[in-house]
Backbone as a ProteinNet text record, in pm:
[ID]
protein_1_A
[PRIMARY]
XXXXXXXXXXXXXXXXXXXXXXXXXXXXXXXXXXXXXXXXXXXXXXXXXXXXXXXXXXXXXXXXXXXXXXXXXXXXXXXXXXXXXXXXXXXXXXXXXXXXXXXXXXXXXXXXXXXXXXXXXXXXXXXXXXXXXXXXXXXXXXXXXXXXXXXXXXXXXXXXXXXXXXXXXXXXXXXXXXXXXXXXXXXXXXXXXXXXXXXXXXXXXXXXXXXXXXXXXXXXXXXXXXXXXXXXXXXXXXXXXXXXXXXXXXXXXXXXXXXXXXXXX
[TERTIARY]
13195.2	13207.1	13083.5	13102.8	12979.7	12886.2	12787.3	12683.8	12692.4	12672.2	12663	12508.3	12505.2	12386.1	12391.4	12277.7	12217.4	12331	12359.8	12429	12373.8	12409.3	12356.4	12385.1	12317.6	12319.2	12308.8	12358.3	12356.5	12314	12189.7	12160.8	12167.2	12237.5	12200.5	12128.8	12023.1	11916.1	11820.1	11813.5	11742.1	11561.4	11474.3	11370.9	11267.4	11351	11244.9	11326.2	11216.3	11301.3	11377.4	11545	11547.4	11631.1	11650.1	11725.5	11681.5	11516.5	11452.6	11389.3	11358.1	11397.5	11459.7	11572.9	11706.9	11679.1	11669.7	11658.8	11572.6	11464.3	11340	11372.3	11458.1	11515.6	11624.5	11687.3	11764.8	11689.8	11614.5	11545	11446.6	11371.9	11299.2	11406.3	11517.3	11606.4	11658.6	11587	11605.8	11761.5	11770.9	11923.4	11870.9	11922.2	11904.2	11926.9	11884.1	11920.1	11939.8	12026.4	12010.8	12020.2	11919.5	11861.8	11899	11931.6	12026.7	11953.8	11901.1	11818.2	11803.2	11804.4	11743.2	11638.8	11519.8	11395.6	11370.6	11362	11327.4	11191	11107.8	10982	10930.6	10983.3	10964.3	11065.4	11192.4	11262.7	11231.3	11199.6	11144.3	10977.4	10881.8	10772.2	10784.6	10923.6	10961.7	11058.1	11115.6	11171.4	11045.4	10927.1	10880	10736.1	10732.6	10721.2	10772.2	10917.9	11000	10980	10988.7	10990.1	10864.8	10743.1	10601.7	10619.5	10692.1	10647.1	10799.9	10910.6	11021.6	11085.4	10998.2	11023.6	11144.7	11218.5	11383.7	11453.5	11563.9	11581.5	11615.1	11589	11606.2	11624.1	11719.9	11810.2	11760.3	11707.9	11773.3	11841.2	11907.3	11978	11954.8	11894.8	11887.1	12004.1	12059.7	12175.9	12206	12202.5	12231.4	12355.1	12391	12517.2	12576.2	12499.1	12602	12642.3	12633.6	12759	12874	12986.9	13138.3	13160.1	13126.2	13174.2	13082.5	12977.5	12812.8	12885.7	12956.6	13018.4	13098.2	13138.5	13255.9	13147.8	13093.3	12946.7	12876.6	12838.2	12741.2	12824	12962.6	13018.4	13017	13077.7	13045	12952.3	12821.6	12680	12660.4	12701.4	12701.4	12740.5	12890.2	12997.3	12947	12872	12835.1	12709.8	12645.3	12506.6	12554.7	12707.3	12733.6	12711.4	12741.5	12663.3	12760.5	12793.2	12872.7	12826.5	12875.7	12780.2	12845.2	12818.7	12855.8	12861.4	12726.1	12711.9	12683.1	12765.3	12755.3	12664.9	12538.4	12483.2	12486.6	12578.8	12587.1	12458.6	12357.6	12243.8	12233.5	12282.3	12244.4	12287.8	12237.7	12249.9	12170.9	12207.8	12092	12157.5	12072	12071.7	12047.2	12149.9	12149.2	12166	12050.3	12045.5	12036.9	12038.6	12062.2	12213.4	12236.6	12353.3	12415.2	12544.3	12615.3	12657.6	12712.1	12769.3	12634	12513.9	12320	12328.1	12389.5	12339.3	12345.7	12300.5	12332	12432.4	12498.4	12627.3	12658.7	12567.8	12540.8	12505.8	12407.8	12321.7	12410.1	12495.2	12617	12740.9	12720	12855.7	12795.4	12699.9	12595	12620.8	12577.4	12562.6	12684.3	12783.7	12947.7	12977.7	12966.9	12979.6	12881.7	12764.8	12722.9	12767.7	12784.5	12770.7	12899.4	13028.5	13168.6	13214.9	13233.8	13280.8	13254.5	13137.3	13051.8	13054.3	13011.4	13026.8	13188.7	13301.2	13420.6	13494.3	13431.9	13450.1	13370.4	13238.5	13135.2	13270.1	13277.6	13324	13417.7	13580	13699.5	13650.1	13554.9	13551.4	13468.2	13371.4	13295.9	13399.8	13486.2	13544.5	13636.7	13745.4	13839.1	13799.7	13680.7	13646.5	13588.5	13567.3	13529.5	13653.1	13773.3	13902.7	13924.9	13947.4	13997	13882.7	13791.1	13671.2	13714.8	13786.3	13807.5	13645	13520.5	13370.6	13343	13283	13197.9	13177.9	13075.6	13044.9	13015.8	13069.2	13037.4	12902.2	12844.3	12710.1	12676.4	12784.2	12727.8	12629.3	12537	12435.8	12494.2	12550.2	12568.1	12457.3	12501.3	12386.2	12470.1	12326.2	12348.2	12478.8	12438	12496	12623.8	12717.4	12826.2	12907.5	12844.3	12929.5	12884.5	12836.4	12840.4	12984	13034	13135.4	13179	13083.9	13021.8	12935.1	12841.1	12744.1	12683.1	12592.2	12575.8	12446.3	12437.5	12350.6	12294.9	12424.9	12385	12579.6	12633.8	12786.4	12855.3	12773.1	12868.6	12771.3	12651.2	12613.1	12697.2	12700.7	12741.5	12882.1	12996.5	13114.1	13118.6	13060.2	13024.2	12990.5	12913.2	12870.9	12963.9	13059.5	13186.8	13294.8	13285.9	13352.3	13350.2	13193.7	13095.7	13143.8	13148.6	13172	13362.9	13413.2	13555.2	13595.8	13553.4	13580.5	13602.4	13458.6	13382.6	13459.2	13510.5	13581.2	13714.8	13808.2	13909	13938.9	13827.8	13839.8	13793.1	13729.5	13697.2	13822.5	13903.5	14007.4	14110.2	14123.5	14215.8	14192.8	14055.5	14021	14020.1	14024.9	14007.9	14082.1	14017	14055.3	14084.3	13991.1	14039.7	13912.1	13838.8	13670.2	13562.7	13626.2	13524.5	13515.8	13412.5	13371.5	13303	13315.9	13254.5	13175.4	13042.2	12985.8	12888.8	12917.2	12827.8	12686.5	12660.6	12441.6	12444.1	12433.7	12388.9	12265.7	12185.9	12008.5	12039	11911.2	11874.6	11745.7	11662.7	11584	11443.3	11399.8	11324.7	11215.8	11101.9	11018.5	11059.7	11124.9	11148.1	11170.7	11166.9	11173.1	11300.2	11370.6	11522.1	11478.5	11376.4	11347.1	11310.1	11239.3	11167.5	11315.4	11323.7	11444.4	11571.7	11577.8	11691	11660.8	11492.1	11462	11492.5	11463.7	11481.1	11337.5	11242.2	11069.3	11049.3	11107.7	11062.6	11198.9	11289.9	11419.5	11350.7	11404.4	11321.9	11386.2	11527.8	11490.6	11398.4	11343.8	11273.4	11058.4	11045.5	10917.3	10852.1	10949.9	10850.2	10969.5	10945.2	11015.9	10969.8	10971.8	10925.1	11103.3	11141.7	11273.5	11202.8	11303.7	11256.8	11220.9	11150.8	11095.8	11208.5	11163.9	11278.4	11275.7	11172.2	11181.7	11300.4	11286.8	11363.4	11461.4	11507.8	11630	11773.8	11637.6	11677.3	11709.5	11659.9	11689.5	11779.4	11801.5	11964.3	12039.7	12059.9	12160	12172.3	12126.3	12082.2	12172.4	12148.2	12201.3	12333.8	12373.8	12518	12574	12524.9	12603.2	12638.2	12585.6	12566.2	12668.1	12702.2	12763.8	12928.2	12922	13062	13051.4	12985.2	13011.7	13009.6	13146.4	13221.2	13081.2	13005.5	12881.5	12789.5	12653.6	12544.7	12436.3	12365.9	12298.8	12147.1	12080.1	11923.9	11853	11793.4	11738.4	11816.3	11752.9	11773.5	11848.2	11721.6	11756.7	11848.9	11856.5	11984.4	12099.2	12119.3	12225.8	12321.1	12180.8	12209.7	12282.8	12250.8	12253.3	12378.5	12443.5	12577.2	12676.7	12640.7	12707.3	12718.3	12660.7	12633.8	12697.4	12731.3	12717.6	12897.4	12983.9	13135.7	13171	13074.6	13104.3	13239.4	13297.2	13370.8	13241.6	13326.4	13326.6	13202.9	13283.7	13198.6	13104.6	13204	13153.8	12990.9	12959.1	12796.1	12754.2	12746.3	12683.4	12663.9	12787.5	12822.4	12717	12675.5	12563.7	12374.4	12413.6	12274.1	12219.1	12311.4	12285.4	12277.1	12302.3	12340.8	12175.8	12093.7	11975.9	11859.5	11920.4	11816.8	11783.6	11901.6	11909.2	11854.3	11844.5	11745.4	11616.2	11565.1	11453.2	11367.6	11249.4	11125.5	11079.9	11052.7	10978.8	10844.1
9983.5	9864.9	9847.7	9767.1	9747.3	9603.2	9666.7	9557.3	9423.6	9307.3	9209	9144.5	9140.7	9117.5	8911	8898.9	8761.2	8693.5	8695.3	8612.1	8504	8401.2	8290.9	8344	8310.7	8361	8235	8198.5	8119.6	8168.8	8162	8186.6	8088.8	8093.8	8037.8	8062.2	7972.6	7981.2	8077.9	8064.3	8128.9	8056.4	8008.1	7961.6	8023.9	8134.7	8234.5	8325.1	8436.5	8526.3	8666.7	8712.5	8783	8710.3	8607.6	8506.4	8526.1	8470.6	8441.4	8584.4	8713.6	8827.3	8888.8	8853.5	8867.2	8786.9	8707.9	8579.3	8584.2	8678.6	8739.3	8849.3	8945.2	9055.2	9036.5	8916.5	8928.4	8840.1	8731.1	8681.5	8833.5	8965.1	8985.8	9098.4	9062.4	9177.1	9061.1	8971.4	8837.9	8783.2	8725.9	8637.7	8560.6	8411	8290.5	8216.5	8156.2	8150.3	7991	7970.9	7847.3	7908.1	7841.1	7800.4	7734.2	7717.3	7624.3	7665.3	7536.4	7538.5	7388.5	7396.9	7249.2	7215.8	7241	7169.3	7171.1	7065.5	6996.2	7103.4	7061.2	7118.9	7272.4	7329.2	7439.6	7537.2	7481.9	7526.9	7492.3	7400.8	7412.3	7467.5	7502.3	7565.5	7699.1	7760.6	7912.4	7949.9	7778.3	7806.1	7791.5	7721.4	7728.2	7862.7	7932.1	8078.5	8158.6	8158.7	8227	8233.3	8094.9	8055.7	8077.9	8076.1	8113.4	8279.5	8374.5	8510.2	8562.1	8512.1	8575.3	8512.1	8386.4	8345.2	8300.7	8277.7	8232.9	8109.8	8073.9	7917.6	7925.2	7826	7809.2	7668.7	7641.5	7503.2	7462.4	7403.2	7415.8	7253.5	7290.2	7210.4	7198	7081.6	7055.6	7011.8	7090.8	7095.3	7133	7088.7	7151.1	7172.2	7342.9	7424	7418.7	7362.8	7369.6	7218.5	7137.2	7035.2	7039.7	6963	6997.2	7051.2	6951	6931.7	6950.7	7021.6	7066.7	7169.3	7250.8	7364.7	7277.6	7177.7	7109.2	7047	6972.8	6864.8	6982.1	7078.8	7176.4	7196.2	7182.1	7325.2	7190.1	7113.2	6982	6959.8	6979.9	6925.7	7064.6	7161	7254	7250.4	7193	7190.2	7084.2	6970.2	6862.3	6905.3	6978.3	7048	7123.7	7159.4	7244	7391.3	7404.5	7598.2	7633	7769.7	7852.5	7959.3	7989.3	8085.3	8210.9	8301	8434.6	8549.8	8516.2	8592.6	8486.3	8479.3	8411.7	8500.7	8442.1	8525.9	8435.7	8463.8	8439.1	8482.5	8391.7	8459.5	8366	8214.7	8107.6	8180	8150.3	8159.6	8201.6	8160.3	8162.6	8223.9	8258.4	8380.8	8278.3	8323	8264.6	8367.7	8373.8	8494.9	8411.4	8506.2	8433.1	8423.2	8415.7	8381.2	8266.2	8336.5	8228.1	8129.9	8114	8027.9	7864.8	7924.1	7875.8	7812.4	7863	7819.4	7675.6	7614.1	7516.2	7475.5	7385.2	7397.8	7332.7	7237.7	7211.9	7262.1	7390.1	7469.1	7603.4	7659.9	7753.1	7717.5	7565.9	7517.3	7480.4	7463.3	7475.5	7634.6	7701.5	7839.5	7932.2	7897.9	7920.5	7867.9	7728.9	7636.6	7765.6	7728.5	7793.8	7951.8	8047.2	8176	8224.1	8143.2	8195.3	8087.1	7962.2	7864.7	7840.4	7819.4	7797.9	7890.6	8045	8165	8152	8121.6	8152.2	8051.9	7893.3	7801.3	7804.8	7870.1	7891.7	8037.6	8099.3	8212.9	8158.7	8125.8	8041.8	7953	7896.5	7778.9	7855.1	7943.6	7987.5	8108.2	8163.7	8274.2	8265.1	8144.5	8079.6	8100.1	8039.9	8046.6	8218.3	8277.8	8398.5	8517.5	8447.7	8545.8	8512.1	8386.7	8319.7	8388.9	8393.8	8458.5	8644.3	8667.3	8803.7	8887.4	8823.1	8833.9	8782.8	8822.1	8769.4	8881.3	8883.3	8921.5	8827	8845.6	8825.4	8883.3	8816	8934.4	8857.1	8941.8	8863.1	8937.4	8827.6	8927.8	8922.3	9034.1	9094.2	9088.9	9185.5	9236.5	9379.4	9447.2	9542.5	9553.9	9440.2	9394	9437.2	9357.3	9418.2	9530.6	9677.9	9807.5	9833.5	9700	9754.9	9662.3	9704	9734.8	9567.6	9452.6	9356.9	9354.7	9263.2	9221.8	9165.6	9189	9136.3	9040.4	8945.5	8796.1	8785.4	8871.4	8777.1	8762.1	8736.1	8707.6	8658.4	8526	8453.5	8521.7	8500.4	8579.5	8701.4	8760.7	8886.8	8908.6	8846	8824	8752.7	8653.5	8599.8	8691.7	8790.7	8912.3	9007.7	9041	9084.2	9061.3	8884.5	8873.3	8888.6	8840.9	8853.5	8994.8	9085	9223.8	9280.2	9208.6	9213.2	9181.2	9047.4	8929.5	8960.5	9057.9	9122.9	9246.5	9317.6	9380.7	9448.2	9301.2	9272.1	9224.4	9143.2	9043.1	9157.6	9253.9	9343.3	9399.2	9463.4	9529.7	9409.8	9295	9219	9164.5	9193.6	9118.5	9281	9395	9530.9	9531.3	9559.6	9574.8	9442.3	9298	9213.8	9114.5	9225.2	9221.5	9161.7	9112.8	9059.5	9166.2	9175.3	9274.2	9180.1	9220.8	9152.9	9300.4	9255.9	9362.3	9286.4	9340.7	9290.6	9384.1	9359.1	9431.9	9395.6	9489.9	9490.2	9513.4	9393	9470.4	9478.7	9530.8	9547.8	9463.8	9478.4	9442	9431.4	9333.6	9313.2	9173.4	9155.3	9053.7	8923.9	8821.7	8720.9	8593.8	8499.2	8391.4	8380.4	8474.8	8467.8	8522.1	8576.5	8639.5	8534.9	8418.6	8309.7	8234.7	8190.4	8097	8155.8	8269.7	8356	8335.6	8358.8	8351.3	8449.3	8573.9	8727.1	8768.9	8733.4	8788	8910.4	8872	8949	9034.5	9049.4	9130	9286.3	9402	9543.1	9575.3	9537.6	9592.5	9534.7	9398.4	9363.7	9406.5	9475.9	9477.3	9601.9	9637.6	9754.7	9679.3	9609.8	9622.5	9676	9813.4	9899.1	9968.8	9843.4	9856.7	9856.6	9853.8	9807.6	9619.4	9609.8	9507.3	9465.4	9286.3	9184.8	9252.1	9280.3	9343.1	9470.2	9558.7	9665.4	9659.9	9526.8	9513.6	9474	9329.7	9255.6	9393.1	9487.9	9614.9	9646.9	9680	9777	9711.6	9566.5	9464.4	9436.6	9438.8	9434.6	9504.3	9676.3	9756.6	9745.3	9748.7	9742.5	9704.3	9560.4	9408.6	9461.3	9463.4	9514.5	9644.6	9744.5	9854.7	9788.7	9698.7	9634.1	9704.6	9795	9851.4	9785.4	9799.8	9745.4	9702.4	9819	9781.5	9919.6	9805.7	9866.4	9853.1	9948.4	9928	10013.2	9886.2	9911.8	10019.9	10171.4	10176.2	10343	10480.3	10548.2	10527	10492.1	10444	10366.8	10228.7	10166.2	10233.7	10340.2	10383	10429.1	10531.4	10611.2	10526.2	10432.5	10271.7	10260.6	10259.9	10232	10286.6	10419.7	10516.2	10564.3	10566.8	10558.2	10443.9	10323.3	10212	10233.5	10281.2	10297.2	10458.4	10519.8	10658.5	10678	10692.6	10708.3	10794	10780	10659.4	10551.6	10435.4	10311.7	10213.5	10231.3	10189.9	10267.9	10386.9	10425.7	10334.3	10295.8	10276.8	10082.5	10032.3	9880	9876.6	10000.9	9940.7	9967.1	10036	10104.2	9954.7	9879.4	9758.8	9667.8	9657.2	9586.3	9571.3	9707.1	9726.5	9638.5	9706	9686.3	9514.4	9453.9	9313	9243	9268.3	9232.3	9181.6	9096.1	9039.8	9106.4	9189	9233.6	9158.6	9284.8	9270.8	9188.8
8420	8337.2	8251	8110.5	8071.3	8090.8	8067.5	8138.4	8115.3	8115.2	8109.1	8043.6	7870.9	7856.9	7802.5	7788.8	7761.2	7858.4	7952.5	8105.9	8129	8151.2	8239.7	8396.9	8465.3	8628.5	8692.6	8820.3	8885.2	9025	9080.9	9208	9298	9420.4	9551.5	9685.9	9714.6	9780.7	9709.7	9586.3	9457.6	9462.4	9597.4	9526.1	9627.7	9739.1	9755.1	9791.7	9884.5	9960.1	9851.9	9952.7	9823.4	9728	9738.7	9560.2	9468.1	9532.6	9431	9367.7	9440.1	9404.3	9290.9	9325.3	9254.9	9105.9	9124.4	8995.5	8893.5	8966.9	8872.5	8829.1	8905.8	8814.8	8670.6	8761.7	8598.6	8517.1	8522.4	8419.7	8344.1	8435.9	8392.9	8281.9	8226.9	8160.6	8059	8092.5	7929.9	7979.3	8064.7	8146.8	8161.9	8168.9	8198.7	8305.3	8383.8	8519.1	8564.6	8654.6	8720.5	8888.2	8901.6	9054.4	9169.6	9213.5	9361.7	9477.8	9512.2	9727.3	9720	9864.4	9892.7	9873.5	9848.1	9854.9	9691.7	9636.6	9496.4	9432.8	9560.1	9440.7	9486.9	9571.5	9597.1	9489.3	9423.8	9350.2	9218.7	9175.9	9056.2	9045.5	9122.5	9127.7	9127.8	9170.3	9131	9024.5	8954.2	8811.1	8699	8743.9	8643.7	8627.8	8724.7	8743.7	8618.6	8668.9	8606.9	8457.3	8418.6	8301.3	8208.8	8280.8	8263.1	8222.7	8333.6	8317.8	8281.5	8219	8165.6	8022.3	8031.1	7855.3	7862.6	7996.5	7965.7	8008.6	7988.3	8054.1	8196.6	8260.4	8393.4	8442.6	8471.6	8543.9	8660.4	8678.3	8885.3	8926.9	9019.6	9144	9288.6	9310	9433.7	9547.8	9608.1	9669.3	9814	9906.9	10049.5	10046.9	10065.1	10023.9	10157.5	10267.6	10394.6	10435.7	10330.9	10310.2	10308.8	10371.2	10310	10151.5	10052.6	9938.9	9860.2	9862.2	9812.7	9725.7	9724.1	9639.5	9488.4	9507.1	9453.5	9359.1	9374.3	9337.5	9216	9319.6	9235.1	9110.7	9140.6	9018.7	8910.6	8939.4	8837.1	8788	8827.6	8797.9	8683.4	8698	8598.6	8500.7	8533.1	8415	8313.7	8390.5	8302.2	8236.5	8269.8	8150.5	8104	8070	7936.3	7945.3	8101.5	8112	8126.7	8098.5	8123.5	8217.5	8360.1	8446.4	8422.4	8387.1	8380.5	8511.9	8535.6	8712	8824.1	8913.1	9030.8	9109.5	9203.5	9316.3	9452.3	9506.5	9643.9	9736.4	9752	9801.5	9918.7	9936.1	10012.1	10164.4	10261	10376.2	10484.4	10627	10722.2	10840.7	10902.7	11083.7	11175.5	11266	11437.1	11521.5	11587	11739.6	11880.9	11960.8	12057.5	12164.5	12278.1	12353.7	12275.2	12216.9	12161.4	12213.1	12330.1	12425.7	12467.1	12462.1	12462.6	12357.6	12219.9	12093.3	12031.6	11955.7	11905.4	11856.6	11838.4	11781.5	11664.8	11627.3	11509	11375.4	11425.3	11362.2	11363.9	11448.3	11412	11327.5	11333.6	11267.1	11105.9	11086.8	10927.6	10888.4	10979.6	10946.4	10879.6	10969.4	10949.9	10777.6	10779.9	10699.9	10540.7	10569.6	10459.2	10442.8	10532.2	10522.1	10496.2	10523.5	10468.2	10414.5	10414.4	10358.2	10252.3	10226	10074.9	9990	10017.1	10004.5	9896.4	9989.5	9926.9	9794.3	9869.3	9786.7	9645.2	9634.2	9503.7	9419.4	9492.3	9443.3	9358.5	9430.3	9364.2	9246.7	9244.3	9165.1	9036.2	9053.7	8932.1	8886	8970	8939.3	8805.3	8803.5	8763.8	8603.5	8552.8	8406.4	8405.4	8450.1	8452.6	8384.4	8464.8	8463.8	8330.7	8308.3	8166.5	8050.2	8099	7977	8002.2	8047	8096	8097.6	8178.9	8154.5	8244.1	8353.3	8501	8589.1	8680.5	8763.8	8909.9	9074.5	9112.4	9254.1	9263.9	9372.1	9464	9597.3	9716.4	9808.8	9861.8	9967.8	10110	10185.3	10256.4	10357.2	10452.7	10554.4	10614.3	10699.2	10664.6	10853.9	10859.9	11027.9	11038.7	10887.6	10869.2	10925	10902.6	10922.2	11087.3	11159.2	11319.6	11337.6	11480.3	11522	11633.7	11596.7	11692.6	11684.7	11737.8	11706	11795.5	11915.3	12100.5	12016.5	12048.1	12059.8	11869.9	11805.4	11637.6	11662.7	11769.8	11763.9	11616.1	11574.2	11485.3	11387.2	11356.1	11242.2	11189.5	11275.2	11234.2	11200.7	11251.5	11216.2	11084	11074.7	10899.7	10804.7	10804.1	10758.2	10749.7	10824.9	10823.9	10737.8	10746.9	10637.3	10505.6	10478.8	10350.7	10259.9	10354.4	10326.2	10342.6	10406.3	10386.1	10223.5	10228.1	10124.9	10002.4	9988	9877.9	9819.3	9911.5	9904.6	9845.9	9937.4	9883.7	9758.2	9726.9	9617.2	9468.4	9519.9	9373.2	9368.7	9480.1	9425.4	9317.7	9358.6	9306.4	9186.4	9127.9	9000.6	8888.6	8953.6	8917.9	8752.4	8665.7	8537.8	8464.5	8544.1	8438.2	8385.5	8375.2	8319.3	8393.8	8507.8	8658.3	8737.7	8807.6	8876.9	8999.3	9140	9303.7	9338.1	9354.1	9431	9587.2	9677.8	9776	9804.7	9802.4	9828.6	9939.2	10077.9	10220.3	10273.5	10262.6	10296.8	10449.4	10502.9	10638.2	10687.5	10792.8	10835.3	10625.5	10634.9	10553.7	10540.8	10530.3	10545.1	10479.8	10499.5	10434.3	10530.6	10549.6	10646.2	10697.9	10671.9	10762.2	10922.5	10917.8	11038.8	11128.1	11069.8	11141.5	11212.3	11108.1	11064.3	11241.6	11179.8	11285	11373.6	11447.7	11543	11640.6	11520.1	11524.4	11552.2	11524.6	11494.3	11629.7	11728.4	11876.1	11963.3	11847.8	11866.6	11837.1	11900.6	11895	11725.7	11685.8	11561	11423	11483.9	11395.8	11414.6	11495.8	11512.6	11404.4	11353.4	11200.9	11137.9	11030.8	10893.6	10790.6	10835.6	10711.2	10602	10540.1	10485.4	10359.8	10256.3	10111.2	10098.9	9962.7	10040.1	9912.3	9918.7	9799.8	9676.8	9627.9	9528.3	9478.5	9598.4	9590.6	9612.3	9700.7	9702.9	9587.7	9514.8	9400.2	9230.1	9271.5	9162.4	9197.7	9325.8	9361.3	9350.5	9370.3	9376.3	9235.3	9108.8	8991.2	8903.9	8936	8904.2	8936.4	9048.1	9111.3	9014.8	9028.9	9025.5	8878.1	8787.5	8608.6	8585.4	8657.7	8684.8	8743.2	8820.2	8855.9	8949.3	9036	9154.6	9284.2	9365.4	9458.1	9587.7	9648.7	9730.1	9705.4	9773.7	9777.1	9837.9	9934.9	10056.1	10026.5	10003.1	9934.7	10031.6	10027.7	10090	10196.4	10215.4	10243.9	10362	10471.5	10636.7	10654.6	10573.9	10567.3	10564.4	10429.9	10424.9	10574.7	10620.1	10697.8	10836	10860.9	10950	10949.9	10803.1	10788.1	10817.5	10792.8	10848	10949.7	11023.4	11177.6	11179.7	11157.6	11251.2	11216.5	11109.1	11103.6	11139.6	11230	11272.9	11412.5	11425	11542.4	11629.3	11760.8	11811.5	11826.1	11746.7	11682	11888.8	11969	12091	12117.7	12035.2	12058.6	11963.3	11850.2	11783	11785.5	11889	11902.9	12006.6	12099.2	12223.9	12198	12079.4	11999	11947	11889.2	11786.2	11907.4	12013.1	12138.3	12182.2	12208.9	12231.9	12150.1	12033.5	11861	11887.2	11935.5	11907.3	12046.9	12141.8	12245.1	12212.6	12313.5	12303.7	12316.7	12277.7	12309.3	12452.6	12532.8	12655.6	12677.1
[MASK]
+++++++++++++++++++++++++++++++++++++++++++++++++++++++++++++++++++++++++++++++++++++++++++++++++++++++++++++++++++++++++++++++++++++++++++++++++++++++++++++++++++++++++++++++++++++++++++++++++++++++++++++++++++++++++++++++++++++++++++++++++++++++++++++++++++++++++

């Protein structure tokens, strides 16, 4: 497909991490961006970054996306500043480890809420003027959790991620030839406060994150996304992760990730 130039972009959870990554790559290719996270001034202190070192416009919205009706609100608050979003980036979302059954249930039911609900409801709603413009891209962030087989103490995380990558999937074949393009980007282990947040920091596969870092990720996802290509998994070892992790028989590779995800001794 061809590229998508001077785009407005719409990132979610765009004001660090890899969003905000992401958000600096396409601003740094002259795209215009709007911004979406909850915290007011931490999001506009990385739009006006942006705006400092890419010369381009930048919106933001202060929005907690794991609201019911936070998807619905947002798309309005857009529609009423007169933007037209060209690329959607599905970037918002957060990690729960841990014995699911132990877990919070508030904080799995946010998580759910933001990581497939919001996810699908942003999609439908920005998609719609996209088809009609026969011109959009959508780019969801994945994980690389996805291509294991289950997921022992990231249970619901990882089934959300499943879907992320089902979703993504399905939904490129069905828009196929009608100038929208869905690509999902699957990172892996990488330094960003999802690790805190997850309450992953002392799990064995997180003690080297020697992955690609946001940066490298926010290029591959970049490229993809601009190419219309269906997925893409930043990063050699990753790859290799993936493949292994949908190898028959998938039961080695479901007790390998079983290990990885344990608590450090």
């Amino acid at each position: 497909m061809k590229p998508i130039d001077n785009a407005t972009v719409l990132v979610t959870g765009g004001s660090k991490g890899i969003g905000l990554a992401i958000a600096e790559e396409f601003a740094a290719h002259g795209h215009d961006l709007i911004l979406v996270a909850r915290g007011q001034e931490e999001l506009e202190r990385s739009a006006q970054t942006i705006r400092d070192s890419a010369q381009v416009n930048v919106l933001t919205f202060a929005v907690d996306l794991s609201e019911t009706h936070a998807p619905e609100r947002l798309f309005e608050q857009v529609k009423e500043a007169g933007v037209s979003v060209d690329v959607l980036v599905n970037n918002a979302g957060v990690g729960m480890t841990g014995d699911f059954a132990k877990g919070d249930y508030v904080k799995m039911t946010r998580m759910l809420q933001l990581n497939i609900l919001t996810l699908s409801q942003l999609t439908h709603l920005f998609m719609q003027p996209m088809l009609e413009r026969n011109h959009g891209r959508i780019l969801n962030v994945g994980s690389l959790v996805a291509y294991f087989a289950g997921t022992p103490n990231w249970a619901a995380y990882g089934a959300s991620k499943h879907y992320v990558l089902s979703f993504s999937k399905g939904l490129a074949r069905e828009v196929k030839g009608s100038g929208v393009a869905v690509t999902v980007v699957s990172p892996g282990t990488t330094a960003t406060d999802f690790v805190k947040t997850a309450d992953a920091a002392d799990m064995r596969a997180y003690q080297s994150l020697d992955g690609p870092s946001v940066n490298e990720i926010a290029k591959v996802a970049y490229k993809a996304c601009q190419k219309g290509e269906v997925s893409a998994i930043p990063g050699v070892s990753n790859k290799i992760l993936a493949y292994l992790g949908e190898l028959h028989p998938r039961a080695i590779a479901f007790e390998v990730f079983a290990y990885l995800s344990q608590k450090k001794d």
